[in-house]
C-alpha positions in Angstrom: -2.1 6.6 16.1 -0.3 3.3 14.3 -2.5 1.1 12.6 -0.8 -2.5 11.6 -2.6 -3.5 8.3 -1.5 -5.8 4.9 -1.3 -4.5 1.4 -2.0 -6.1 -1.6 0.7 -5.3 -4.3 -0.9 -4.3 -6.8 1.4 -3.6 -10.0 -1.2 -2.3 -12.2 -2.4 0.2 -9.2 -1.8 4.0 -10.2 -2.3 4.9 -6.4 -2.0 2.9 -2.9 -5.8 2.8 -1.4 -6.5 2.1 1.9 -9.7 -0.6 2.7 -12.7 1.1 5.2 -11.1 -1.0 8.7 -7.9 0.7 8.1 -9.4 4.2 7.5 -11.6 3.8 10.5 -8.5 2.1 12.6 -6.6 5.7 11.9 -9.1 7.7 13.4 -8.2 10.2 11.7 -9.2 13.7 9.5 -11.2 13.0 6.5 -10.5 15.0 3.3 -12.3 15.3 0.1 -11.4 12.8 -2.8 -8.2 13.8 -5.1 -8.5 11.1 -7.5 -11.7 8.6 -8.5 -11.1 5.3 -6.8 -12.1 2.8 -9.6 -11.2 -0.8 -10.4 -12.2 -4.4 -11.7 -15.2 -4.1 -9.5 -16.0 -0.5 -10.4 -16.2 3.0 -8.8 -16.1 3.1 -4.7 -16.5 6.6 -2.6 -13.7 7.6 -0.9 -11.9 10.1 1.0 -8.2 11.3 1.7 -6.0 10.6 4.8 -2.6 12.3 5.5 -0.6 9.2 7.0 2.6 7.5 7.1 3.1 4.1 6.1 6.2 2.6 7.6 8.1 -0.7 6.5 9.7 -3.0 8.3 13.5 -3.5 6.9 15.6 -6.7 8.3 16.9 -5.0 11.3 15.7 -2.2 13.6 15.2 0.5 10.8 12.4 1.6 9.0 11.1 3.1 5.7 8.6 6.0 5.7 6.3 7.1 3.1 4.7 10.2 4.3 1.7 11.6 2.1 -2.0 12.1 1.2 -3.6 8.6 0.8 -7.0 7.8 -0.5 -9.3 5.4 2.1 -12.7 3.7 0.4 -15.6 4.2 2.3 -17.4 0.6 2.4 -16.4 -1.9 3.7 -17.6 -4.2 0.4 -15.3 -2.3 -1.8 -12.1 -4.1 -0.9 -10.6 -6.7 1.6 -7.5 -5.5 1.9 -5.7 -2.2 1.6 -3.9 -2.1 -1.8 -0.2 -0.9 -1.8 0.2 1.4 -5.9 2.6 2.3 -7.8 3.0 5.3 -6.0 4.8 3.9 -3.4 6.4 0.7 -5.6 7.6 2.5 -8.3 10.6 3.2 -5.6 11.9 -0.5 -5.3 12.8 -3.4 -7.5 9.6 -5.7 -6.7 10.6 -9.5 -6.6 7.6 -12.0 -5.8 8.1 -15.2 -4.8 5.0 -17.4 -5.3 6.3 -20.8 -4.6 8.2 -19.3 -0.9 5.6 -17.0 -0.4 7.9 -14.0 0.6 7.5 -10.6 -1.6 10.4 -8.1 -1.9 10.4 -4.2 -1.4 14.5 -3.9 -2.6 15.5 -0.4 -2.2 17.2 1.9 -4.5 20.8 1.5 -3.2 20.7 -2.3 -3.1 20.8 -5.5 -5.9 19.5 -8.8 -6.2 20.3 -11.3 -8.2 19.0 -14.6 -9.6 20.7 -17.9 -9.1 20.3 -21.5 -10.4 20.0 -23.9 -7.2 
């Protein structure tokens, strides 16, 4: 089943963390915890999902990140699915505040920063 959902970057994020709508979206097989999910507003239960998260690259291809993922169980403990470090720790992140745009740049390309 594919489930769209947002992530929340999260730099400081050791794992990516799935919110209780997604995890119920997926409809799929619940397995025990791996890691504690813990943050600024404590402990929540969870579980783990296999999955694949798939992003969108400018063009018809995608990315896929195929693995064990954990999913909170209440719906109180977070808003929005939150994307670790995981899964960043493979790009360059760039964030944009001001144009509201944040960059996933792969391993085998650059950026660069220019003076407008």
């Amino acid at each position: 089943m594919t489930v769209e959902c947002m992530f929340l970057v999260d730099t400081g994020a050791d794992f990516t963390v799935l919110n209780k709508a997604t995890l119920d979206a997926l409809q799929t097989t619940r397995l025990p915890p791996s890691e504690q999910v813990a943050g600024v507003g404590g402990t929540a239960r969870s579980v783990d999902v296999r999955a694949t998260i798939w992003f969108f690259r400018d063009g018809p291809e995608r990315v896929a990140f195929h693995g064990q993922f954990a999913a909170v169980t209440d719906f109180r403990a977070l808003d929005m699915s939150v994307l670790g470090r995981d899964i960043t720790h493979h790009f360059a992140l760039i964030v944009d505040w001001p144009g509201k745009v944040v960059c996933l740049v792969g391993q085998n390309h650059r950026y660069s920063v220019t003076s407008g």
